[in-house]
C-alpha positions in Angstrom: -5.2 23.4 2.1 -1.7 22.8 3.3 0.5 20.2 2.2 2.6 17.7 4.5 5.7 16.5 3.5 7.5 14.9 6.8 4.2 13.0 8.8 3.5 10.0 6.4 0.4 9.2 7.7 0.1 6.0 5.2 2.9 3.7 3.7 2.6 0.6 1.6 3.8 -1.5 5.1 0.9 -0.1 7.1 -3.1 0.0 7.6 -3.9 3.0 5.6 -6.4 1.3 2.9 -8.9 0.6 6.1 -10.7 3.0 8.4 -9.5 2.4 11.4 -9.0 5.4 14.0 -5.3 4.6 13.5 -4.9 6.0 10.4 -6.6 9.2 11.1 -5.9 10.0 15.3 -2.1 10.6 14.9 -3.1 13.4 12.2 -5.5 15.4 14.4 -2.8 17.8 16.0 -0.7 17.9 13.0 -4.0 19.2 11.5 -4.6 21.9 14.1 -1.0 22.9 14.5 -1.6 23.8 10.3 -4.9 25.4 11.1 -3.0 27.5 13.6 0.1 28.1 12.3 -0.8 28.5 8.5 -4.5 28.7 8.7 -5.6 25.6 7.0 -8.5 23.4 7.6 -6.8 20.6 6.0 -3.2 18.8 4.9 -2.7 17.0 2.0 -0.8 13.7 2.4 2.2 12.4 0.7 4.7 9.7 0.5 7.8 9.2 -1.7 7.2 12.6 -3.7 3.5 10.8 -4.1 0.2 12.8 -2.9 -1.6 10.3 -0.9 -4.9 12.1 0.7 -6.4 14.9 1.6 -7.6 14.9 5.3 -9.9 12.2 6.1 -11.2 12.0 1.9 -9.3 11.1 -1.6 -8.0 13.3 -3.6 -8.5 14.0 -7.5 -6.4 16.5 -9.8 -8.1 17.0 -13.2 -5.5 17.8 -16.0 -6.2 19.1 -19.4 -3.3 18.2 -22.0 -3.9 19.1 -25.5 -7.1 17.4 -26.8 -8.0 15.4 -23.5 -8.8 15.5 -20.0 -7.2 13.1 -17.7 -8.4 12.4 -13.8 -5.7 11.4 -11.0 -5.7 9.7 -8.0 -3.7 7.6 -6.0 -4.3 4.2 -6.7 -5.9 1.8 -4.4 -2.9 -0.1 -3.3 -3.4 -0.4 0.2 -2.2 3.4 1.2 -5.6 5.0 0.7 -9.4 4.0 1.0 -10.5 2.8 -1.7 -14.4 3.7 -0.9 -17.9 3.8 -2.4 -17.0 7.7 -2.7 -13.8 7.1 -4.6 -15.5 5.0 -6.9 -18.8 6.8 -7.7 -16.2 10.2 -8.9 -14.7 8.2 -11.0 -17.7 6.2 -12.8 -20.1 9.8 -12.9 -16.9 11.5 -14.2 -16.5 9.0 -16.8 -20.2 8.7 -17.3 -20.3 12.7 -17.8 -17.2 12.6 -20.1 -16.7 9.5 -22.3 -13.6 10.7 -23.2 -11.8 11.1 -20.3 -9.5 9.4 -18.9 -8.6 8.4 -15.2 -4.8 7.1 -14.0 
């Protein structure tokens, strides 16, 4: 997994909360030039300092700070998908651990 800091692939003045092949066409030979150069499968997103997505999918961090367990993700303000899969992580994971929490 690779990080890209200079492509922003999603802003909040564009498309990037819907699939459309807009959002993930430009990113296909940023993607292989990574696999190539750096031999990674796939780049991580950002914008403003902010980690966006992961390839084509969302991306969660789990924490642990002192006595709890936080989850992050971006949040669905129009610069990510805000899919079925997004959602179901976050409900099982707070179904598994009631005292989670997710920002």
């Amino acid at each position: 997994m690779g990080v890209n800091e200079t492509y922003h692939r999603n802003t909040e003045k564009n498309c990037g909360g819907y699939k459309i092949g807009a959002n993930y066409g430009p990113t296909v030979k940023l993607t292989n030039d990574a696999e190539v150069s750096d031999g990674v499968s796939q780049l991580i997103w950002t914008y403003n300092e902010m980690m966006l997505e992961s390839g084509a999918s969302n991306i969660f961090f789990l924490f642990k700070e002192k006595n709890r367990k936080v989850l992050v993700t971006h949040p669905t303000d129009g610069m990510i998908l805000p899919g079925v899969t997004r959602s179901s992580i976050i409900l099982l994971s707070k179904d598994i651990d009631k005292n989670l929490v997710v920002e």
